[in-house]
N, CA, C and O atoms as a GROMACS GRO file, in nm:
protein
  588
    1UNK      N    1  24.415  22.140   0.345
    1UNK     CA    2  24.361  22.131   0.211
    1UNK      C    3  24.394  22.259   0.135
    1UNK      O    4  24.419  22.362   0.198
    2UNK      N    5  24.395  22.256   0.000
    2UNK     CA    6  24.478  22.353  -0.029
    2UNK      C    7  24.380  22.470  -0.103
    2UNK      O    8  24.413  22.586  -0.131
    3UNK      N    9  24.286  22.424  -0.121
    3UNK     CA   10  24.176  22.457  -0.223
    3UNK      C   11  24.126  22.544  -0.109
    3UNK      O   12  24.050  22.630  -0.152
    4UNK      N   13  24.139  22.548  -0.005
    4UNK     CA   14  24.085  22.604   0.158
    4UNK      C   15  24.162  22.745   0.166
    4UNK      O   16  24.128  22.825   0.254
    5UNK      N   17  24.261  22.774   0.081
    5UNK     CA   18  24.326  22.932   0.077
    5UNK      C   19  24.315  22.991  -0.023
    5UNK      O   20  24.357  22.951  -0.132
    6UNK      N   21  24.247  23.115   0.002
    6UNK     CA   22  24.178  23.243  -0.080
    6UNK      C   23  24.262  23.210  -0.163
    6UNK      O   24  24.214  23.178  -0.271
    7UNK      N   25  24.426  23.204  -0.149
    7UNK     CA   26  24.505  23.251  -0.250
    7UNK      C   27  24.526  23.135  -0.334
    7UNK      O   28  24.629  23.147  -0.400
    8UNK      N   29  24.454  23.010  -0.358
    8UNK     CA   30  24.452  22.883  -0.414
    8UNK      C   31  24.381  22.938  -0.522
    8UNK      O   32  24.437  22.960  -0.629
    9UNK      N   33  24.272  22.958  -0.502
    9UNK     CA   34  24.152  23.020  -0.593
    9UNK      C   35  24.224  23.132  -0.700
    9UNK      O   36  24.237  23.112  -0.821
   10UNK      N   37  24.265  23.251  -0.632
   10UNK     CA   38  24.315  23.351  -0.711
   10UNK      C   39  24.470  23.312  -0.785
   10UNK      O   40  24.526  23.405  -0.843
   11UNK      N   41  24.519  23.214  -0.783
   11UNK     CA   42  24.643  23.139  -0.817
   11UNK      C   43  24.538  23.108  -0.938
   11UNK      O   44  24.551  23.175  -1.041
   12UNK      N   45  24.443  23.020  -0.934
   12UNK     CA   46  24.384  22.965  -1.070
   12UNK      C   47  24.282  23.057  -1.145
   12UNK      O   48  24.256  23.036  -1.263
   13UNK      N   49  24.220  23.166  -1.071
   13UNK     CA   50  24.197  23.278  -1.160
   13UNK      C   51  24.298  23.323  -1.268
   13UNK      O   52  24.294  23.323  -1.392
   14UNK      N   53  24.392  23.364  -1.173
   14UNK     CA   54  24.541  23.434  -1.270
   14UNK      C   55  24.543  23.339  -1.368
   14UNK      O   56  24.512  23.375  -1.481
   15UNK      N   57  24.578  23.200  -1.344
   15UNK     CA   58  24.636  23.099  -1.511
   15UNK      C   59  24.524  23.104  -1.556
   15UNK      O   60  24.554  23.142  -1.669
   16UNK      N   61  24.376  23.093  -1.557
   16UNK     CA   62  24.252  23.088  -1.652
   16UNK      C   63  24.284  23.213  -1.721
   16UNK      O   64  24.253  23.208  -1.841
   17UNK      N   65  24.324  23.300  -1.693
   17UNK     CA   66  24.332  23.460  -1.754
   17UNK      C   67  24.465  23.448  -1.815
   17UNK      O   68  24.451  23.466  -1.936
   18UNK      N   69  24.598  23.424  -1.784
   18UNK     CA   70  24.660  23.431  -1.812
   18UNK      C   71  24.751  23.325  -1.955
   18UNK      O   72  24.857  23.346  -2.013
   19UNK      N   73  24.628  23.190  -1.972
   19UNK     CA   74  24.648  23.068  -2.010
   19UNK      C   75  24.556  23.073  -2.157
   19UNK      O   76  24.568  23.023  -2.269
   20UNK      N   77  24.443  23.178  -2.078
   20UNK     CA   78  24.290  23.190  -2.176
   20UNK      C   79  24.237  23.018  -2.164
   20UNK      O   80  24.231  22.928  -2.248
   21UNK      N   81  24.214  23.023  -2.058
   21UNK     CA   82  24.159  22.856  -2.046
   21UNK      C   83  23.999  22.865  -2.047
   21UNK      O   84  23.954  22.924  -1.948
   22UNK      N   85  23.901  22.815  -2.144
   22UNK     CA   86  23.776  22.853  -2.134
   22UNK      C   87  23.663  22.802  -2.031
   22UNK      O   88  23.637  22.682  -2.028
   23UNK      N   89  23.611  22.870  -1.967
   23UNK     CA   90  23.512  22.844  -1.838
   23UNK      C   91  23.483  22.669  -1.803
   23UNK      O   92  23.426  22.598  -1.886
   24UNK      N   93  23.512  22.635  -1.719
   24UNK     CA   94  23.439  22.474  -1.715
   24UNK      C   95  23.565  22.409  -1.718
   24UNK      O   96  23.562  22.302  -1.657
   25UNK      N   97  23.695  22.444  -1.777
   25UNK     CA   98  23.797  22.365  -1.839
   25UNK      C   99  23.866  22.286  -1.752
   25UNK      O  100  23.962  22.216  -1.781
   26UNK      N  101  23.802  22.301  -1.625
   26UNK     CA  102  23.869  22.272  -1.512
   26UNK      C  103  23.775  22.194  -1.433
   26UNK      O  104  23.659  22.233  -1.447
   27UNK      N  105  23.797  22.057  -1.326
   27UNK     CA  106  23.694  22.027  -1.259
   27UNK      C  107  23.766  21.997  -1.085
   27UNK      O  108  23.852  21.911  -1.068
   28UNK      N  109  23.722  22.067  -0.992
   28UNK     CA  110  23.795  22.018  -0.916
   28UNK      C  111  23.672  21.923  -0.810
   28UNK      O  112  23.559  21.955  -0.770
   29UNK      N  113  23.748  21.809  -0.794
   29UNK     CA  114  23.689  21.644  -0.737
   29UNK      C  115  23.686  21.667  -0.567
   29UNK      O  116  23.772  21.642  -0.483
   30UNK      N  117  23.597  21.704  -0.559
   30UNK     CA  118  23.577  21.689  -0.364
   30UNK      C  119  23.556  21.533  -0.323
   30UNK      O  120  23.450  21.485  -0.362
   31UNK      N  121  23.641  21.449  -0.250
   31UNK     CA  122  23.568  21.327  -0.195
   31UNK      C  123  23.524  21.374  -0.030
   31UNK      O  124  23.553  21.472   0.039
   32UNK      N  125  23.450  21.266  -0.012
   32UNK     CA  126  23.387  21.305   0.158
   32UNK      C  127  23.482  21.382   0.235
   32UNK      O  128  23.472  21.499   0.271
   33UNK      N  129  23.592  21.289   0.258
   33UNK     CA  130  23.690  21.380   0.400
   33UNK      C  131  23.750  21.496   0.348
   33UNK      O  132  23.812  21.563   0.430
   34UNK      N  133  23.746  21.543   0.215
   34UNK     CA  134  23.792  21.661   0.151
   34UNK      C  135  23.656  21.738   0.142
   34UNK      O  136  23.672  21.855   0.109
   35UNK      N  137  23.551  21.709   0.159
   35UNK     CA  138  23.451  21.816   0.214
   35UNK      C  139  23.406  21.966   0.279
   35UNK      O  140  23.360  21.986   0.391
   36UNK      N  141  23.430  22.053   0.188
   36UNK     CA  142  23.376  22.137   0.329
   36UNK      C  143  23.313  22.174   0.436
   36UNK      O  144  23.191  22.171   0.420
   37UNK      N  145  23.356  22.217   0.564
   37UNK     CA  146  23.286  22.193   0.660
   37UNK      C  147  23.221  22.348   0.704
   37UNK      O  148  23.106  22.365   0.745
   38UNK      N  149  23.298  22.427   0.690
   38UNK     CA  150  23.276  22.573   0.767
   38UNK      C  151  23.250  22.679   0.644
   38UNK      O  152  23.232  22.648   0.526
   39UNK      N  153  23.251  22.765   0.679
   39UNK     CA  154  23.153  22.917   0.573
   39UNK      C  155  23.351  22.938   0.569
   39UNK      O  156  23.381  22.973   0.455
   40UNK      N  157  23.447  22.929   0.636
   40UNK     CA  158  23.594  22.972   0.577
   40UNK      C  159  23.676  22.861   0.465
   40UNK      O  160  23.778  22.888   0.402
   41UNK      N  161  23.589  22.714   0.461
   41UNK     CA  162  23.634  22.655   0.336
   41UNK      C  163  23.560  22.710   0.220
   41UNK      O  164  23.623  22.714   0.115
   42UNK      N  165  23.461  22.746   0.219
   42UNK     CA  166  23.306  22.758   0.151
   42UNK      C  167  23.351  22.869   0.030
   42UNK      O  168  23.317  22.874  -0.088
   43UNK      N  169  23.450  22.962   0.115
   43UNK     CA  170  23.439  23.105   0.082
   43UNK      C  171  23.543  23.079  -0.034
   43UNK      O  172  23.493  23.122  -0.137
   44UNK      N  173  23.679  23.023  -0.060
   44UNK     CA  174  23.742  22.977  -0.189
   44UNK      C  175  23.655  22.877  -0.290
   44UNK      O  176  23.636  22.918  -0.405
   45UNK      N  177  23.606  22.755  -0.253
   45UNK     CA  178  23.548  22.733  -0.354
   45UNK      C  179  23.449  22.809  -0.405
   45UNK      O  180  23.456  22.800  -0.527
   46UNK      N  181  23.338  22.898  -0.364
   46UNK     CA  182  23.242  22.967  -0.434
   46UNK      C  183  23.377  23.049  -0.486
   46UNK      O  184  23.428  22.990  -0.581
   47UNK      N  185  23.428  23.136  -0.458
   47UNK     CA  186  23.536  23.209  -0.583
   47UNK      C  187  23.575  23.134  -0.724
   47UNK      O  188  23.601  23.190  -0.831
   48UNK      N  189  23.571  22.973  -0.693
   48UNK     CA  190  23.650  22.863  -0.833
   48UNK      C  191  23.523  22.893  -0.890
   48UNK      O  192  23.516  22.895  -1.013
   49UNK      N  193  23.399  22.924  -0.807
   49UNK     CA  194  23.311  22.840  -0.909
   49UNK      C  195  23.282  23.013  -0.993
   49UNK      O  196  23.245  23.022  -1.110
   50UNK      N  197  23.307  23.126  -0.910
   50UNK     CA  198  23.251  23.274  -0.986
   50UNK      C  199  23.388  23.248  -1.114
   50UNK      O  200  23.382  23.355  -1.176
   51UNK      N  201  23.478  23.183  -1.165
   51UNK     CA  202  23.555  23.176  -1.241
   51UNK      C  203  23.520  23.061  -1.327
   51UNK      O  204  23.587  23.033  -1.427
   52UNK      N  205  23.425  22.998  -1.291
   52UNK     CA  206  23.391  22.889  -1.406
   52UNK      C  207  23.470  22.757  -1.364
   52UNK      O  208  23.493  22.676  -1.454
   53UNK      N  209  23.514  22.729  -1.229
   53UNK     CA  210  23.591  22.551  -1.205
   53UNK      C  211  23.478  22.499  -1.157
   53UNK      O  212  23.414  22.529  -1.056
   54UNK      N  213  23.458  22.414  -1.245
   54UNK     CA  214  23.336  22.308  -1.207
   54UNK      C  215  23.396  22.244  -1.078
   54UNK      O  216  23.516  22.241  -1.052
   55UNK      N  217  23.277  22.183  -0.984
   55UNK     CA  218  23.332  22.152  -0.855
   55UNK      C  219  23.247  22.002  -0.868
   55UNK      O  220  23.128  21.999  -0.901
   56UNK      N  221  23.308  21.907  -0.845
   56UNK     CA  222  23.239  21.763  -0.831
   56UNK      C  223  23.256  21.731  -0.698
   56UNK      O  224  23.352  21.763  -0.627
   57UNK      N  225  23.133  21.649  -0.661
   57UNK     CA  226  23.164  21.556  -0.511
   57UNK      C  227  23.142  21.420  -0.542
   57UNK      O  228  23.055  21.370  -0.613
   58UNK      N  229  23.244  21.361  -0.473
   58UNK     CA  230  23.288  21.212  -0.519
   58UNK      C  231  23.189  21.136  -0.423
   58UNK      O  232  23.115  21.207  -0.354
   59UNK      N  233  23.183  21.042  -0.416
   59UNK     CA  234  23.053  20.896  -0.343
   59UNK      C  235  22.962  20.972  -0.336
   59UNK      O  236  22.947  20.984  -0.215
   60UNK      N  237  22.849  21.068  -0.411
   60UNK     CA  238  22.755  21.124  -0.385
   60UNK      C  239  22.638  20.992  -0.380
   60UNK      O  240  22.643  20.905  -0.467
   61UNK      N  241  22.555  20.988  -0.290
   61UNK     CA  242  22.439  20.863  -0.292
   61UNK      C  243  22.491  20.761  -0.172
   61UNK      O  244  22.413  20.688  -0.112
   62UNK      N  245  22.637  20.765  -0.143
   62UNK     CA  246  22.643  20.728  -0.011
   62UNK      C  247  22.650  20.722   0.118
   62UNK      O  248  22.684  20.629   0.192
   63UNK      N  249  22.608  20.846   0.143
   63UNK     CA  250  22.589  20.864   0.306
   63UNK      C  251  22.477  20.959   0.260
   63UNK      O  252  22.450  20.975   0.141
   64UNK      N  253  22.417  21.018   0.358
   64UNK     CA  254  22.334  21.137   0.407
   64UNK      C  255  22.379  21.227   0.358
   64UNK      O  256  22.331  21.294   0.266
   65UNK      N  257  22.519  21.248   0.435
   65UNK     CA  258  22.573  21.361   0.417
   65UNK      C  259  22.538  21.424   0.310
   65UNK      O  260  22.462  21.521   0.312
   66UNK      N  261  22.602  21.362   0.180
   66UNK     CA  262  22.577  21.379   0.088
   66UNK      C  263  22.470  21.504  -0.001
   66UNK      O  264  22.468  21.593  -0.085
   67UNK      N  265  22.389  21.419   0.102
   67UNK     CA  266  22.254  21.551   0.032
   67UNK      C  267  22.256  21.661   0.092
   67UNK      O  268  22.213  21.760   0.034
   68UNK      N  269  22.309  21.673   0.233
   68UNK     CA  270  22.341  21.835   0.275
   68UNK      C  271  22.361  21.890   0.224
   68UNK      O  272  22.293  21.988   0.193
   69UNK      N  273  22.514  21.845   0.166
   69UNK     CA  274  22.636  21.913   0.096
   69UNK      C  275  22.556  21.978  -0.017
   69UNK      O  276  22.578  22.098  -0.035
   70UNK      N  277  22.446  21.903  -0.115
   70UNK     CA  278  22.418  21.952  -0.212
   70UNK      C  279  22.341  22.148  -0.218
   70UNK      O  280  22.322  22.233  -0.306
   71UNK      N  281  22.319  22.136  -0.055
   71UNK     CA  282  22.270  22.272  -0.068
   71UNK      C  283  22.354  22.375  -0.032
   71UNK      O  284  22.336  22.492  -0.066
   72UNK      N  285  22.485  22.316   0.065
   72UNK     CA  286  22.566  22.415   0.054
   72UNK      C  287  22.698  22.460   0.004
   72UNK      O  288  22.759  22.564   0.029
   73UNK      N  289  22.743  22.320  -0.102
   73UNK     CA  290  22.862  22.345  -0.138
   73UNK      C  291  22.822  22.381  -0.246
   73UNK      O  292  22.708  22.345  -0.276
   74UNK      N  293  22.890  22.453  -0.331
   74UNK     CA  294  22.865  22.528  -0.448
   74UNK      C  295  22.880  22.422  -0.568
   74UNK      O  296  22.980  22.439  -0.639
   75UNK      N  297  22.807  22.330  -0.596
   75UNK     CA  298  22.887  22.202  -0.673
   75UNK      C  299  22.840  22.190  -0.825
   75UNK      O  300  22.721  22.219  -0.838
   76UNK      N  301  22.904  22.156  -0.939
   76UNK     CA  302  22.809  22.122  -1.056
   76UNK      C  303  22.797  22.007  -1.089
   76UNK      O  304  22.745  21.981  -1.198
   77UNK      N  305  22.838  21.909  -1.007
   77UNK     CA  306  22.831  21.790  -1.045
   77UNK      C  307  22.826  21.671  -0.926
   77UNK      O  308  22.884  21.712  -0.825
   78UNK      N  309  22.783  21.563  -0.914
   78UNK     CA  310  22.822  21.415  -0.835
   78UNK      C  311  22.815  21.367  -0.888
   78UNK      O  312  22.738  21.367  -0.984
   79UNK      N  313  22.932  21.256  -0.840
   79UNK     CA  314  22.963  21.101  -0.884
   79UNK      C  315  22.899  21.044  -0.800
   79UNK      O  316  22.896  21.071  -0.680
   80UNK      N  317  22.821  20.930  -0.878
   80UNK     CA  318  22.768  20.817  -0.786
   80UNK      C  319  22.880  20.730  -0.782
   80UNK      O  320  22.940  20.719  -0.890
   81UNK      N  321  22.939  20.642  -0.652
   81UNK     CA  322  23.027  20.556  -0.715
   81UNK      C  323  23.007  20.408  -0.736
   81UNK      O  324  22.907  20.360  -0.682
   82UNK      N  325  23.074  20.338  -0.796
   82UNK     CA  326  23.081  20.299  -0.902
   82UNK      C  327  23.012  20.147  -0.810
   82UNK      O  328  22.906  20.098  -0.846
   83UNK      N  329  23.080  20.099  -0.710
   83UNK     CA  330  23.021  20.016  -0.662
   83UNK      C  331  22.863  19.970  -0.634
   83UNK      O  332  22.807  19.864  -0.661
   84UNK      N  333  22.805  20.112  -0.556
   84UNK     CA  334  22.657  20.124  -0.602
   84UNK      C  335  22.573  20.112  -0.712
   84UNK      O  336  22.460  20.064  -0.717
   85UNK      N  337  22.648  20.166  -0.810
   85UNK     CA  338  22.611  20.167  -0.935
   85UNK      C  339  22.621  20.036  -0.965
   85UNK      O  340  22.509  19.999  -1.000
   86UNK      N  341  22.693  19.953  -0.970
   86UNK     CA  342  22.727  19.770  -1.018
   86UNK      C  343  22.617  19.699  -0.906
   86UNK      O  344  22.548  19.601  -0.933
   87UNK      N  345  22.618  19.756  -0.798
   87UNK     CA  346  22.477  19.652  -0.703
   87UNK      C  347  22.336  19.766  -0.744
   87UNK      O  348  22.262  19.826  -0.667
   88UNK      N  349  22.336  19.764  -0.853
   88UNK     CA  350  22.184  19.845  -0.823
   88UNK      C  351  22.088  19.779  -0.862
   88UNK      O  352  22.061  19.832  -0.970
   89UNK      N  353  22.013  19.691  -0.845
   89UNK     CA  354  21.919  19.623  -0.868
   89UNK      C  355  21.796  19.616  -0.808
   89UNK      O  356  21.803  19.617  -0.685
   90UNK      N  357  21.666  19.609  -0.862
   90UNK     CA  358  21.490  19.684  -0.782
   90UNK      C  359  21.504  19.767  -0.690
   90UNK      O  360  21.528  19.886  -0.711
   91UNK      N  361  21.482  19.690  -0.522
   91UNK     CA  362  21.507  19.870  -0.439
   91UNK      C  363  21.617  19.917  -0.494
   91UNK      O  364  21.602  20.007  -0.577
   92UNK      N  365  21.724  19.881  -0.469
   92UNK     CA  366  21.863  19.944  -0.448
   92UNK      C  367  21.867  20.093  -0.584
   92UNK      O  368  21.933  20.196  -0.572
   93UNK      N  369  21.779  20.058  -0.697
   93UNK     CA  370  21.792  20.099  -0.831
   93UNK      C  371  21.739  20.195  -0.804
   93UNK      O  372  21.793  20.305  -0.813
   94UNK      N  373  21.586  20.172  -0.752
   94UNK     CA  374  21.441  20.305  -0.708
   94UNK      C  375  21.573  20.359  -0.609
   94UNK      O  376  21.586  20.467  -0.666
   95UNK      N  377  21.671  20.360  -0.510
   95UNK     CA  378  21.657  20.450  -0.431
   95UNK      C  379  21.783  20.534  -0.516
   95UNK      O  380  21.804  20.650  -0.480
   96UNK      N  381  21.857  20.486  -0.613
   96UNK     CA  382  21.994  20.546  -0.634
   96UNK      C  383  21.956  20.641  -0.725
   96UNK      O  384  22.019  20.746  -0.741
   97UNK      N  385  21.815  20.600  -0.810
   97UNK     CA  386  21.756  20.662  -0.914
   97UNK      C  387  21.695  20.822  -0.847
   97UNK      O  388  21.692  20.931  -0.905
   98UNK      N  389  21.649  20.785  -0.701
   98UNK     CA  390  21.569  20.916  -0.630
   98UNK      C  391  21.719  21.009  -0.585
   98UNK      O  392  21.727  21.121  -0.536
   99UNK      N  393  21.794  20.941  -0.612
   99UNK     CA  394  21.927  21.052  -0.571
   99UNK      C  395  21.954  21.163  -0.675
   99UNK      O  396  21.972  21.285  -0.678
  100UNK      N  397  21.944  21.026  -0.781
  100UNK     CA  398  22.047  21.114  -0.929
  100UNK      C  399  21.886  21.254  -0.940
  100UNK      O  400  21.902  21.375  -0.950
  101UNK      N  401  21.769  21.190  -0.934
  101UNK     CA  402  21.656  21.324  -0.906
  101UNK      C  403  21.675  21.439  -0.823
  101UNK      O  404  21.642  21.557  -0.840
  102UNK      N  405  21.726  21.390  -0.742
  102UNK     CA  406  21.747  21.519  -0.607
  102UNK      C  407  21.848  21.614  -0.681
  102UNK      O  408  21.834  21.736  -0.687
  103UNK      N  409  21.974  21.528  -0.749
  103UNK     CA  410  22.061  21.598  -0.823
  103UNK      C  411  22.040  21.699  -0.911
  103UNK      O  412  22.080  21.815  -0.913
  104UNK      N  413  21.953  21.622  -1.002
  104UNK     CA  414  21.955  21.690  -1.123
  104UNK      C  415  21.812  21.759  -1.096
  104UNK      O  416  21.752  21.773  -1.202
  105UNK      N  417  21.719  21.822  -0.952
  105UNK     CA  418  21.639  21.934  -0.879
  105UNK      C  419  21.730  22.015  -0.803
  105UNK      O  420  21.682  22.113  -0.746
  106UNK      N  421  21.863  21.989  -0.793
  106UNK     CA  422  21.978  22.107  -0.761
  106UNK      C  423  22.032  22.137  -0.883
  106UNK      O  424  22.120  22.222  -0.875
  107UNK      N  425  21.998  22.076  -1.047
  107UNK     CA  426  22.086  22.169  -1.128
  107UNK      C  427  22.218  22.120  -1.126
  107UNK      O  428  22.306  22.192  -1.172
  108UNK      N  429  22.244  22.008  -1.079
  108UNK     CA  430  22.362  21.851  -1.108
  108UNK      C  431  22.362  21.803  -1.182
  108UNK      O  432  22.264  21.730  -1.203
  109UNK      N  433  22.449  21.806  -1.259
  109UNK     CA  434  22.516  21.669  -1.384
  109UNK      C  435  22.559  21.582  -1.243
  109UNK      O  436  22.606  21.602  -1.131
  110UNK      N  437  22.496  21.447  -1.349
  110UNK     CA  438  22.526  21.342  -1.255
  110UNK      C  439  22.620  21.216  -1.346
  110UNK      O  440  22.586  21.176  -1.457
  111UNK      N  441  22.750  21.167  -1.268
  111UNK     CA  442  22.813  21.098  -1.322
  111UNK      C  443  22.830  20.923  -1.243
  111UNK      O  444  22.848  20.898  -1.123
  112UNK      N  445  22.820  20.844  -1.337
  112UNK     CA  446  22.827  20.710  -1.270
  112UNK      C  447  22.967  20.676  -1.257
  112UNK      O  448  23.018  20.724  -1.358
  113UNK      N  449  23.041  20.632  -1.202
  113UNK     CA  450  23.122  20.585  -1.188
  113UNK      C  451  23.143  20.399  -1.197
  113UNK      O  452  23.057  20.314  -1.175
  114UNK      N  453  23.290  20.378  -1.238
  114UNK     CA  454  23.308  20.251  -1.198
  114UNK      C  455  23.238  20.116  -1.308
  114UNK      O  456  23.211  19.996  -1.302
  115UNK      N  457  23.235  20.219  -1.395
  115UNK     CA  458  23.132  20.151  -1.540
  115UNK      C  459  23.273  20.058  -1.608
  115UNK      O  460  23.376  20.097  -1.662
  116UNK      N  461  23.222  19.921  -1.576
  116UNK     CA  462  23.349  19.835  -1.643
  116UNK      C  463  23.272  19.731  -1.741
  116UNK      O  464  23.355  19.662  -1.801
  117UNK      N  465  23.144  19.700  -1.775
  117UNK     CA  466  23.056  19.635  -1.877
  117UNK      C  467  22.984  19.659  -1.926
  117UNK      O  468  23.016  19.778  -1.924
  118UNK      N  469  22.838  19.659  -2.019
  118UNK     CA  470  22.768  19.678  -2.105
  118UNK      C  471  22.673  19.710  -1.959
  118UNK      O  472  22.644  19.816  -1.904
  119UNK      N  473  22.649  19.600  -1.935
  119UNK     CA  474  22.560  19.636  -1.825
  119UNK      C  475  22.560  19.723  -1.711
  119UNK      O  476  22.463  19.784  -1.666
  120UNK      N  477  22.693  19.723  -1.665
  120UNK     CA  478  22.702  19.901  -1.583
  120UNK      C  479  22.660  19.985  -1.646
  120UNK      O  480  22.603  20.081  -1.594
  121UNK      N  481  22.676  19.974  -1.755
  121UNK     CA  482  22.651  20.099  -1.879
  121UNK      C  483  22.518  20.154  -1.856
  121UNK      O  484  22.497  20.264  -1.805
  122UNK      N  485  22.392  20.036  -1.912
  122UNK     CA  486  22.262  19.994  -1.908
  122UNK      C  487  22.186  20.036  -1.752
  122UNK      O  488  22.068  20.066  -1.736
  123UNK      N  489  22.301  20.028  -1.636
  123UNK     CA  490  22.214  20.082  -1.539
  123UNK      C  491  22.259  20.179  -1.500
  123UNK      O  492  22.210  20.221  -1.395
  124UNK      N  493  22.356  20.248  -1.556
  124UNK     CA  494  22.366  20.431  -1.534
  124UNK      C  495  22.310  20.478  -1.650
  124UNK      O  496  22.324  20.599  -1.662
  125UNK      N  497  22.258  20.431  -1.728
  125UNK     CA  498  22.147  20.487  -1.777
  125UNK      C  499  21.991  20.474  -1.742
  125UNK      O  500  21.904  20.560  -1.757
  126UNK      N  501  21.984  20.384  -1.706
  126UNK     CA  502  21.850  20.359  -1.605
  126UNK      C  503  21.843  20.433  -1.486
  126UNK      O  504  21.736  20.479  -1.449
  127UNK      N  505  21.928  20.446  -1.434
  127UNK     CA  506  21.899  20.572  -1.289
  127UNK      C  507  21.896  20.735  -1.350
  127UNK      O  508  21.841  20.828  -1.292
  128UNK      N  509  21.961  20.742  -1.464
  128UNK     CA  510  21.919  20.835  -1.533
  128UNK      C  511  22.048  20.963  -1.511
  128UNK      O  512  22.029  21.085  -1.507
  129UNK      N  513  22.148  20.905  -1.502
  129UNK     CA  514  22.253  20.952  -1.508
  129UNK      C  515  22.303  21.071  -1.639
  129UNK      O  516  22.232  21.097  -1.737
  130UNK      N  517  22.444  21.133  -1.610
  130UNK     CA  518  22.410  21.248  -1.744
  130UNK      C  519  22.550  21.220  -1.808
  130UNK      O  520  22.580  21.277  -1.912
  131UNK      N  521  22.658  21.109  -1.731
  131UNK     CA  522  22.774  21.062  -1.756
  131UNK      C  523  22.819  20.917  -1.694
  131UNK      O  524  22.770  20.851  -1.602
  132UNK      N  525  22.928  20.893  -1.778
  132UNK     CA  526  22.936  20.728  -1.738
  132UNK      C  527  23.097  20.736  -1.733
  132UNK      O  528  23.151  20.752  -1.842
  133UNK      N  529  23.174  20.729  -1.631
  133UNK     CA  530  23.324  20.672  -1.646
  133UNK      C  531  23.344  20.533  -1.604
  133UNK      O  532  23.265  20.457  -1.549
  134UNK      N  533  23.436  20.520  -1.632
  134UNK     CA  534  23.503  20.374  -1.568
  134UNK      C  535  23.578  20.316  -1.684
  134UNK      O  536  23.555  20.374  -1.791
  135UNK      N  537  23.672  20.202  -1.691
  135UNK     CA  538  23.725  20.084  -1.760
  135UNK      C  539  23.658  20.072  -1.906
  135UNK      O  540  23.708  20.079  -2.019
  136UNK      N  541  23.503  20.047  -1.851
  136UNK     CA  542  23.458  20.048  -2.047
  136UNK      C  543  23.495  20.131  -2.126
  136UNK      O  544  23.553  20.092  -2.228
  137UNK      N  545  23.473  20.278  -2.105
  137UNK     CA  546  23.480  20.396  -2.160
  137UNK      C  547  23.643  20.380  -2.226
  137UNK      O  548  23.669  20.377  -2.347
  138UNK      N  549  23.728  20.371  -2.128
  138UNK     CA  550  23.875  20.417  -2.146
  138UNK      C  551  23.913  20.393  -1.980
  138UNK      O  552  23.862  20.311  -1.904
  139UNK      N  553  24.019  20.494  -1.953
  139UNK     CA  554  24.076  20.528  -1.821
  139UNK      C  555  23.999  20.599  -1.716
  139UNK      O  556  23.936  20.702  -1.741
  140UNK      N  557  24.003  20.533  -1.578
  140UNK     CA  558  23.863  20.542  -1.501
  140UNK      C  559  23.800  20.724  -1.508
  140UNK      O  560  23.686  20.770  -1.496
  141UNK      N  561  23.942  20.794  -1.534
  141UNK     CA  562  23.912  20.937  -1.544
  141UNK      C  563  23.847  20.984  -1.700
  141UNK      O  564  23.812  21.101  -1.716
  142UNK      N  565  23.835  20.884  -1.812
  142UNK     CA  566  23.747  20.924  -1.895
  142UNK      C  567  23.569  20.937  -1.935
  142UNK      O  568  23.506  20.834  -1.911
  143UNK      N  569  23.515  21.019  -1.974
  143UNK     CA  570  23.382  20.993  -1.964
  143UNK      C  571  23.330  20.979  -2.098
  143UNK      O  572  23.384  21.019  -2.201
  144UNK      N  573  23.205  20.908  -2.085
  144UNK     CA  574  23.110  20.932  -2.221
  144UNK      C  575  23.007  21.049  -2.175
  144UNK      O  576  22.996  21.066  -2.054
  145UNK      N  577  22.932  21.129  -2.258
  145UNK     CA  578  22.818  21.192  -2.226
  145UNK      C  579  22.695  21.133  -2.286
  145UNK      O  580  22.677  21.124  -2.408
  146UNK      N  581  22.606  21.092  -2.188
  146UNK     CA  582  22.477  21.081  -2.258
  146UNK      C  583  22.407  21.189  -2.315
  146UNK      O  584  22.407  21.301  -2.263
  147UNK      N  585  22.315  21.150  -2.476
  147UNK     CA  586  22.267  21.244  -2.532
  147UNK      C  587  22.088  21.288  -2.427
  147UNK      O  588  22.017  21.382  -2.464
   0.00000   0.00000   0.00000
């Protein structure tokens, strides 16, 4: 992984400085198996993040794991994905809703994923989400922000 060498980090220090790219301008997308595991992956991403690269973790709400990660990877954001989000209905809703909470009690923007109708829409806003991508919006990599 590449994001895993000191000199990955200080490669994108230099262009933020050298580019004048303003803090945040950047997001880099962790999915599960791209995870960090050890205090020697740990140690480049906390450097992205002392430079301002927002760090996202992708399927956040589907495994356990998940909520570990939230205390030790340096992250500003999870995606719920998108599939969960489209089956969320009574329990399924209460439990996806107690996630996006846990999130946003670590100081997480939380993003839904996989939003392709009015009604995906309607229930990433009901779990209380802080962004919505998918198909409706535009291209699955575009977002809306909720006010």
């Amino acid at each position: 992984m590449q994001f895993e060498d000191e000199s990955f980090a200080l490669h994108v220090a230099t262009e933020f400085e050298r580019r004048g790219f303003p803090p945040g301008s950047l997001v880099l997308e962790l999915t599960r198996d791209l995870e960090p595991v050890d205090e020697r992956a740990l140690r480049p991403l906390r450097m992205l993040r002392e430079i301002g690269v927002e760090i996202s973790l992708a399927g956040y709400g589907a495994s356990s794991s998940s909520l570990d990660r939230l205390r030790s990877v340096p992250l500003t954001e999870v995606k719920l994905p998108g599939d969960l989000v489209r089956a969320a209905a009574g329990p399924a809703l209460a439990v996806l809703r107690d996630r996006v909470e846990i999130a946003h009690a670590h100081g997480l923007r939380v993003v839904a994923e996989g939003i392709e109708t009015l009604t995906h829409l309607v229930i990433a806003v009901q779990l209380g989400g802080d962004r919505a991508q998918g198909f409706l919006i535009r291209h699955p990599d575009s977002e809306i922000v909720f006010p």
